[in-house]
MIVOFI-271091 format. One record per residue (C-alpha): x, y, z; residue in one letter. Coordinates in steps of 0.02 Angstrom, whole numbers, padded with zeros to 5 digits, always signed. Example, Ala and Ser with C-alpha at 12.3 -4.5 7.8 and 13.67 -1.06 7.14 Angstrom:
<atoms>
+00615-00225+00390A+00684-00053+00357S
</atoms>
This chain:
<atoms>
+00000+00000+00000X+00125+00120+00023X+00230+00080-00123X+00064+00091-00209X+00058+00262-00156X+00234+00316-00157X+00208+00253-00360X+00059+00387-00366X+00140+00528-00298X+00288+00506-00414X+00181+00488-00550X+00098+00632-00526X+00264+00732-00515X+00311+00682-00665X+00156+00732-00728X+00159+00889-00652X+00327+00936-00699X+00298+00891-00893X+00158+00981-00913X+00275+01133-00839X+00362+01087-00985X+00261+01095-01095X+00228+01312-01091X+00330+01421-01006X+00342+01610-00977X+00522+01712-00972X+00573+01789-00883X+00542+01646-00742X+00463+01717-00583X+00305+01702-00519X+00270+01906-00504X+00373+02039-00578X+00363+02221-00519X+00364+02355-00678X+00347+02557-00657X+00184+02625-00729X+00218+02683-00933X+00366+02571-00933X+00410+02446-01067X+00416+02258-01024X+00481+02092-01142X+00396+01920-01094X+00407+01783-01200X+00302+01627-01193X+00403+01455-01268X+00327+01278-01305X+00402+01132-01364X+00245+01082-01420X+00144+01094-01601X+00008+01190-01561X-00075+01353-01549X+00015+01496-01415X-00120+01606-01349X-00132+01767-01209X-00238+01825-01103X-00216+01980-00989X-00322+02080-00884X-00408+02229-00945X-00471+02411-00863X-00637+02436-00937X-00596+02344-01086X-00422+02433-01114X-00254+02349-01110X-00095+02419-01082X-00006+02442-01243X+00068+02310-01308X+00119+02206-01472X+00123+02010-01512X+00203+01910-01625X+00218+01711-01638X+00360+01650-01700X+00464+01475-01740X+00649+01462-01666X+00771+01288-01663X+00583+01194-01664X+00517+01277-01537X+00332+01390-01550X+00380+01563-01456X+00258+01722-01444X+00309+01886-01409X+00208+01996-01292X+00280+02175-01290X+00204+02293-01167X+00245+02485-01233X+00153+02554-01081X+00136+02489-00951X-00051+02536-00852X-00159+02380-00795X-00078+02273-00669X-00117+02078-00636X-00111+01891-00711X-00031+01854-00891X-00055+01687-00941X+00005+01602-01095X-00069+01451-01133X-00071+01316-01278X-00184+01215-01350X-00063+01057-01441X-00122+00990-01605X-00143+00813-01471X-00279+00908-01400X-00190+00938-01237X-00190+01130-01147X-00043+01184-01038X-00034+01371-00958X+00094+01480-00852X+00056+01626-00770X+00160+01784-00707X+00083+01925-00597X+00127+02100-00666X+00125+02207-00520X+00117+02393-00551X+00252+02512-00481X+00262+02693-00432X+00426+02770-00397X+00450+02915-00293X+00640+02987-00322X+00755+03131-00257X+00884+03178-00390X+01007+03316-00331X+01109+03409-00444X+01285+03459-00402X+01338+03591-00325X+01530+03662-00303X+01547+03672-00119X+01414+03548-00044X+01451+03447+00105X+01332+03307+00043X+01237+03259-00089X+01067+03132-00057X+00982+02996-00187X+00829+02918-00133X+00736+02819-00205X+00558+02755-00130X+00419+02624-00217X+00232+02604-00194X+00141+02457-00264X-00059+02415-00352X-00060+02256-00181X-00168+02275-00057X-00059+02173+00053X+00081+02297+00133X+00259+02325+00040X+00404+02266+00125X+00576+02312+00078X+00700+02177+00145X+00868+02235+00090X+00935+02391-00037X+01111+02397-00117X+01164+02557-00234X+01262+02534-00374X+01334+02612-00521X+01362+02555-00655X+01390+02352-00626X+01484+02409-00468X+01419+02417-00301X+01446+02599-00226X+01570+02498-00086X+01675+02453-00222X+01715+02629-00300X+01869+02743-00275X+01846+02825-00105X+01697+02712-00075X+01711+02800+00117X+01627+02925+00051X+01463+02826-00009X+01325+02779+00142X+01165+02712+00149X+01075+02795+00292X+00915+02738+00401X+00797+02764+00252X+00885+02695+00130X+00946+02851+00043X+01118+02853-00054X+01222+03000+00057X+01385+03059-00046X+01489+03160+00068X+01613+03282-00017X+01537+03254-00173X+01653+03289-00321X+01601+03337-00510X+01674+03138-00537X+01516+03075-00460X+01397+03153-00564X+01302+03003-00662X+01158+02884-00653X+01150+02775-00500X+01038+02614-00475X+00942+02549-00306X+00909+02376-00321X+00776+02345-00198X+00731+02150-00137X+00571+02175-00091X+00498+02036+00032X+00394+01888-00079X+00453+01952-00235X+00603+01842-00329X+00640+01969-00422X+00745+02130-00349X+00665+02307-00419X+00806+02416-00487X+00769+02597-00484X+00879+02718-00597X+00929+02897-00493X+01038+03022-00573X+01152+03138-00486X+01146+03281-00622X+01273+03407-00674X+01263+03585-00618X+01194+03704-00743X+01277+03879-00726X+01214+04038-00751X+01386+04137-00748X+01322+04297-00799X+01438+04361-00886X+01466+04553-00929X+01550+04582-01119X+01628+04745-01187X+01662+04732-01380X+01739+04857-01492X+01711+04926-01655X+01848+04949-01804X+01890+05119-01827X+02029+05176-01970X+02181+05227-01894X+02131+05180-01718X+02277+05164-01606X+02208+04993-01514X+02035+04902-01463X+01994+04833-01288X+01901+04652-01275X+01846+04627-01103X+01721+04486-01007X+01706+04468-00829X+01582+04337-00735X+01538+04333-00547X+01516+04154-00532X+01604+04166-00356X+01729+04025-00411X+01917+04050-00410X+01990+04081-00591X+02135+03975-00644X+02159+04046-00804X+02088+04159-00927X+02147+04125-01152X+02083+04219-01269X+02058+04165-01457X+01983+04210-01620X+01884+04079-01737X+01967+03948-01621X+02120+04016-01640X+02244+04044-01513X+02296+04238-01518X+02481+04179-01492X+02449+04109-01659X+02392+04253-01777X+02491+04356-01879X+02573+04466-01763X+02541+04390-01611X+02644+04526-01522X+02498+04679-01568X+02388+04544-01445X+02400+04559-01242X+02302+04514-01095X+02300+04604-00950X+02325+04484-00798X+02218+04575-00679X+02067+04587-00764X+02113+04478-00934X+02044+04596-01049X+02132+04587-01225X+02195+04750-01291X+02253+04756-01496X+02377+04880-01532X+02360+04951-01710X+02210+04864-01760X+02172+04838-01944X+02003+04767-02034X+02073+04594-02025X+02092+04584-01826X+01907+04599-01842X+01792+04455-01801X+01725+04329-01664X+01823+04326-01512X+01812+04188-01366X+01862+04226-01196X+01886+04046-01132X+01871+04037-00914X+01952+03889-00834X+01878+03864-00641X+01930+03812-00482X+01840+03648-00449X+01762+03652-00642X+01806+03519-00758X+01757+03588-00911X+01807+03771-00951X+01687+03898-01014X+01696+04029-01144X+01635+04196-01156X+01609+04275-01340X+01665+04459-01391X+01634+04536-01541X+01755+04633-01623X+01660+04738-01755X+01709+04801-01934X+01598+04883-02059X+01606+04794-02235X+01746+04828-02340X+01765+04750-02523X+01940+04724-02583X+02023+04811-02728X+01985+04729-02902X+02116+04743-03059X+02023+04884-03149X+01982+04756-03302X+02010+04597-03373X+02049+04525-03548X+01985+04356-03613X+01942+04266-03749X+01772+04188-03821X+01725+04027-03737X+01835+04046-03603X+01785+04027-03400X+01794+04167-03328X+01821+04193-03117X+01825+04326-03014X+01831+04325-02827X+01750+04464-02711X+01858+04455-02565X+01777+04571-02410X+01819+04607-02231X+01719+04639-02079X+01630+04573-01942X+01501+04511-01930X+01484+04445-02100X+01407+04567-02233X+01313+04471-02389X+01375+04476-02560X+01273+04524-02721X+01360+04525-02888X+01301+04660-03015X+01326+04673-03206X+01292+04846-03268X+01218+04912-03126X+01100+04765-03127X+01082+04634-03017X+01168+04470-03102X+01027+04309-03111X+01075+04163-03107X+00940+04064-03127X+00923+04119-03305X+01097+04056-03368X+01175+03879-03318X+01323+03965-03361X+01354+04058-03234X+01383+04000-03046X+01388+04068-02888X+01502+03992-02744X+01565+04036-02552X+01725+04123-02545X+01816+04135-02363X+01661+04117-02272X+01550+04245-02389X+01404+04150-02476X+01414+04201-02665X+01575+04287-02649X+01639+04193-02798X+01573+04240-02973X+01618+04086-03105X+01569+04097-03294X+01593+03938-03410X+01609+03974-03612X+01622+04186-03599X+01535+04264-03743X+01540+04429-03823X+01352+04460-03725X+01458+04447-03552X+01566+04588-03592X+01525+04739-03465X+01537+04809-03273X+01518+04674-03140X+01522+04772-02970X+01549+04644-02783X+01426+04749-02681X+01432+04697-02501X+01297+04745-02375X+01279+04731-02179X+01142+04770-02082X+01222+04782-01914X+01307+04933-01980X+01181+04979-02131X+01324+04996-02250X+01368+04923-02401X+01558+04943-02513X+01560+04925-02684X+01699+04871-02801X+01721+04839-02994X+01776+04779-03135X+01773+04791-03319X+01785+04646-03427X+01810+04630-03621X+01767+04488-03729X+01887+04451-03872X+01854+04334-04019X+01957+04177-04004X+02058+04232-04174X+02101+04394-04105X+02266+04320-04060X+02282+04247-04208X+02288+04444-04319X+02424+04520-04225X+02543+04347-04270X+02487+04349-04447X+02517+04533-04463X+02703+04519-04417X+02713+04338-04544X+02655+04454-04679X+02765+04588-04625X+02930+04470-04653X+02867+04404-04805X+02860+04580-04871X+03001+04619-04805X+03090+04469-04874X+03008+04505-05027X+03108+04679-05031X+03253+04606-04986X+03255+04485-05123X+03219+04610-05259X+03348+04741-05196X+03486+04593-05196X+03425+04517-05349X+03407+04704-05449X+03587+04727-05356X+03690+04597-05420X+03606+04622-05576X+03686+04799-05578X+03834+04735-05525X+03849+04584-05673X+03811+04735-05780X+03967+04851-05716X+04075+04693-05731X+04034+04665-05898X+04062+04841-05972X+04237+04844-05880X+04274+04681-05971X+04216+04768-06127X+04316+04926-06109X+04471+04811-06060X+04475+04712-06214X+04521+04837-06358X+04680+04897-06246X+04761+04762-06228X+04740+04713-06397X+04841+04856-06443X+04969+04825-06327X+04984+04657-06390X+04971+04738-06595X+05150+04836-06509X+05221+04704-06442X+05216+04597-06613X+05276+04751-06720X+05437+04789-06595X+05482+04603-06617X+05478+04594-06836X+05603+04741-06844X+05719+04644-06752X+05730+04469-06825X+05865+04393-06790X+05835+04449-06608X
</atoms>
């Protein structure tokens, strides 16, 4: 009889324990605590062939948000029950209904959660700094919090640096004594609350100081012949200042041209520029460094230039179909905008694909480009630069001229013509000179033959009167 029974027991184990098998719900607890509007994963697994079903409790007839999805992995049925936000507490069950006609459920108890946190922010000069976090629950029965450990990070606050400095007082509060800008960060209390398996982990964040330094600017305007400008910025945060560097477009002043025109005054670090010109104007950064402030912070000055458009070359030669470029190069601060002009009318570029506009040292449209110049091009283009924090505008132009793509060829075949001519002349003077000069010869050979002949008639006479000579 007892064997008999012993037998029964252990058969209904097994039964027991392979229906368990058969459905099962992750993550594995029996109830699971969530915040209220939080997101949640469970997944629901059979071995089984079958057909993987939910059911969840409702709030007059409303869900929380959710999505499902079934899906097959390594032979095994799996649905998907996402909760997107989190509002009605109680029983999920998954169940499945086998193609052998068998049904096998698991259940988890979604218990809703409502946080109650302190999150200081850092200060330079506390004592202490507090994180609390406290939980209410949707039970009826009363909440019991057995045991709370802080952590940060996947360390436990008693294994940090300095951890001396991290307590847990009566109420379970995180107390930071002498806290330093290092601790600033997200912290997590994970609570083991008494009949639940699994611990509740609440996030608090220790948050960084936002200052309001407050600080007072003097900026300067560019004068012409000015003997120097004074940049100043002062802040009464009330924190020691370690040091004070000045720079321009993120440029260290020791690093501009002339770096000796620029000096700071260590008393009150304003920067004074002897002999300004039009180029020293610009954006100017004032950049504080603080006792007990990791991160320095920067204070912008504006030194101020009305718009001033480079000399042009008073014209320029090209030929037909060639690309023409000319750049509009202005100073001042802060940044004047550039409209090109062709005969005193505004150039359109929209109309021709020819022509193209394109940002020149920071000016939008500074740069004028025309592809394939024609004769219709040919005129007065004018860079006329206009700010309205001054309400002046500078003007400079240029003339252009058009040639025809042979004009270069004329001048060249004016000079080949000219030597040809030239040659030309040559050859006739030479050729009408030697003729001259065959003519001269032969007359002297004419008037040279009939006198020696007679010297010769002489001769022959001299030498019969003589014979036996």
């Amino acid at each position: 009889m007892a064997l008999f029974v012993q037998l029964t027991i252990l058969a209904l184990f097994v039964t027991l324990s392979y229906g368990n098998l058969e459905v099962s719900i992750t993550p594995d607890v029996n109830e699971l605590l969530i915040k209220g509007e939080s997101a949640q994963v469970l997944k629901c697994s059979s071995s089984e062939s079958g057909t993987l079903t939910w059911s969840y409790p409702k709030v007059n007839g409303v869900s929380s948000d959710h999505l499902e999805k079934t899906i097959s992995e390594n032979g095994q049925r799996r649905s998907i029950f996402e909760i997107t936000n989190f509002t009605v507490p109680g029983e999920m069950h998954c169940e499945i209904n086998t193609d052998g006609g068998n049904t096998y459920t698991d259940t988890i108890k979604l218990i809703l959660v409502e946080e109650r946190k302190v999150e200081p922010t850092y200060q330079y000069g506390n004592k202490s700094a507090i994180l609390s976090c406290s939980i209410a629950w949707s039970e009826s029965k009363p909440l019991s919090i057995e045991k709370v450990t802080w952590m940060r990070g996947d360390k436990a606050v008693s294994a940090l640096p300095e951890s001396g400095r991290f307590q847990t007082d009566s109420s379970n509060s995180l107390v930071i004594d002498d806290p330093k800008r290092g601790d600033i960060g997200l912290y997590t209390a994970v609570m083991k609350v008494k009949g639940v398996q699994t611990p509740y982990k609440c996030e608090v964040s220790f948050k960084e100081e936002k200052l309001d330094l407050n600080f007072s600017k003097s900026n300067a305007t560019y004068v012409e012949k000015m003997e120097y400008a004074a940049l100043s910025c002062t802040t009464n945060i009330g924190l020691e200042i370690k040091n004070v560097e000045w720079l321009k477009n993120d440029t260290h002043i020791s690093k501009l041209e002339n770096p000796d025109r620029f000096k700071v005054n260590p008393e009150n670090y304003t920067l004074s520029i002897d002999s300004p010109k039009r180029e020293d104007a610009g954006l100017y950064i004032a950049r504080f460094t603080f006792e007990g402030l990791p991160e320095p912070h920067d204070c912008q000055v504006k030194f101020k230039c009305p718009p001033y458009v480079m000399d042009f070359t008073k014209s320029k030669n090209l030929i037909e179909k060639d690309k023409m470029e000319l750049q509009c190069r202005v100073l001042g601060f802060p940044k004047a905008v550039v409209t090109w002009l062709k005969d005193d009318v505004p150039l359109n570029v929209s109309l021709d694909e020819r022509i193209e506009l394109h940002t020149l040292d920071g000016y939008k449209n500074a740069r004028l480009v025309i592809k394939n110049i024609e004769f219709s091009d040919e005129g007065e283009y004018a860079c006329h630069a206009f700010s309205s924090s001054f309400n002046q505008s500078d003007t400079k132009t240029i003339t252009v001229r058009v040639k025809d793509k042979l004009a270069a060829l004329w001048p060249f075949l004016g000079i080949v013509c000219e030597v040809i001519i030239l040659c030309t002349i040559i050859f006739i003077y030479e050729k009408r000179r030697n003729k001259r000069a065959e003519q001269e010869e032969n007359k002297a050979q004419e008037a040279d033959g009939p006198s020696m002949e007679k010297k010769d008639g002489l001769r022959h006479r001299g030498n019969s009167g003589n014979p036996g000579a």
